[in-house]
C-alpha positions as CSV (number, residue, x, y, z in Angstrom):
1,X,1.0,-39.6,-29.0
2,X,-2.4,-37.8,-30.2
3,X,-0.8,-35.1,-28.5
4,X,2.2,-34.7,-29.6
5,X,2.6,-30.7,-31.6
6,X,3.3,-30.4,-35.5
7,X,3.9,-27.6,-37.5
8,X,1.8,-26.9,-40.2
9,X,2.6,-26.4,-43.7
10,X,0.4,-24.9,-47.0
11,X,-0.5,-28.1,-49.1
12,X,2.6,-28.1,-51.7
13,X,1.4,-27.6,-55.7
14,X,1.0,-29.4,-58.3
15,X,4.4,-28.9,-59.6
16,X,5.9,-29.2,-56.3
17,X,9.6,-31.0,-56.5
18,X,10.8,-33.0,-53.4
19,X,14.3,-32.7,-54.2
20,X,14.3,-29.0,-55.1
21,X,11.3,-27.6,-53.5
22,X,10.7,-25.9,-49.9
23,X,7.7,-26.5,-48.1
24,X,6.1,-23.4,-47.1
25,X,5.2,-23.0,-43.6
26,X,1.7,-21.4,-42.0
27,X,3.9,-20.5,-38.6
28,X,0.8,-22.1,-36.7
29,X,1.5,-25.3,-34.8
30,X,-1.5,-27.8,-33.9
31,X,-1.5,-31.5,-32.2
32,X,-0.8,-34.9,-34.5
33,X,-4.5,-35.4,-33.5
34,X,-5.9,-32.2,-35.1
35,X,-3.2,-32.7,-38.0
36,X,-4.4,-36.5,-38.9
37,X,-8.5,-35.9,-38.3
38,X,-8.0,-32.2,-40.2
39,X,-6.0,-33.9,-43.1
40,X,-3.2,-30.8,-42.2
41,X,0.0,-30.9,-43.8
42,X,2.9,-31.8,-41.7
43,X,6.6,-33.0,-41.6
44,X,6.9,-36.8,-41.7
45,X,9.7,-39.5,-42.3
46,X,9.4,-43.0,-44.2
47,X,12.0,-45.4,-44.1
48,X,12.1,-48.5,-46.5
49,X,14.5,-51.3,-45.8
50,X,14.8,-52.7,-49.1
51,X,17.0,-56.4,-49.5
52,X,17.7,-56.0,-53.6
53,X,19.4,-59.5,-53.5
54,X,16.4,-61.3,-52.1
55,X,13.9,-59.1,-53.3
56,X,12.8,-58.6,-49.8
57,X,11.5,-55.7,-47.8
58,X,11.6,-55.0,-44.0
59,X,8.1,-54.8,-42.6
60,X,6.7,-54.1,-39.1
61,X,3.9,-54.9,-37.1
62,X,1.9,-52.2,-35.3
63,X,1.2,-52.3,-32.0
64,X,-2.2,-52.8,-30.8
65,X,-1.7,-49.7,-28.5
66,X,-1.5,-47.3,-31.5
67,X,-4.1,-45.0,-31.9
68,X,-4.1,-45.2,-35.9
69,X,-4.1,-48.6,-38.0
70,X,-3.1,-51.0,-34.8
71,X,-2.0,-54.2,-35.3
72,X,-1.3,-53.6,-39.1
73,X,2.1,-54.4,-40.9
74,X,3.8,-51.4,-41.7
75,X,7.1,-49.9,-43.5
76,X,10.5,-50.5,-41.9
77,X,10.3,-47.3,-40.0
78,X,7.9,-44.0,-39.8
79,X,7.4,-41.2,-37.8
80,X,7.1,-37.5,-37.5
């Protein structure tokens, strides 16, 4: 939903550590359609389904509904 509402964050430094590191929020909240056309930094989950024993790795196809990249394969799971 282009319209869904995200908080923003500050774009993390160089030396920023996902395991250790806080991101810093900007306490202003916008719409995943500003976020994505603005390049803003927001919260987002990725979700790989990984198979080690055949090598294999769970993709999807995108709807043709979807507003970004429809009809694309995509990782196991995503969202915001």
């Amino acid at each position: 939903d282009p319209n869904e509402v995200f908080e923003i964050f500050e774009q993390p430094p160089a030396n920023f550590d996902p395991y250790s590191s806080t991101p810093i929020s900007t306490a202003s909240f916008t719409t995943r359609d500003v976020c994505h056309k603005q390049g803003l930094w927001h919260c987002s989950v990725h979700i790989w389904i990984v198979d080690t024993a055949s090598s294999s790795i769970l993709l999807q196809k995108r709807s043709m509904k979807k507003d970004t990249f429809p009809g694309r394969w995509d990782i196991s799971s995503a969202g915001h």
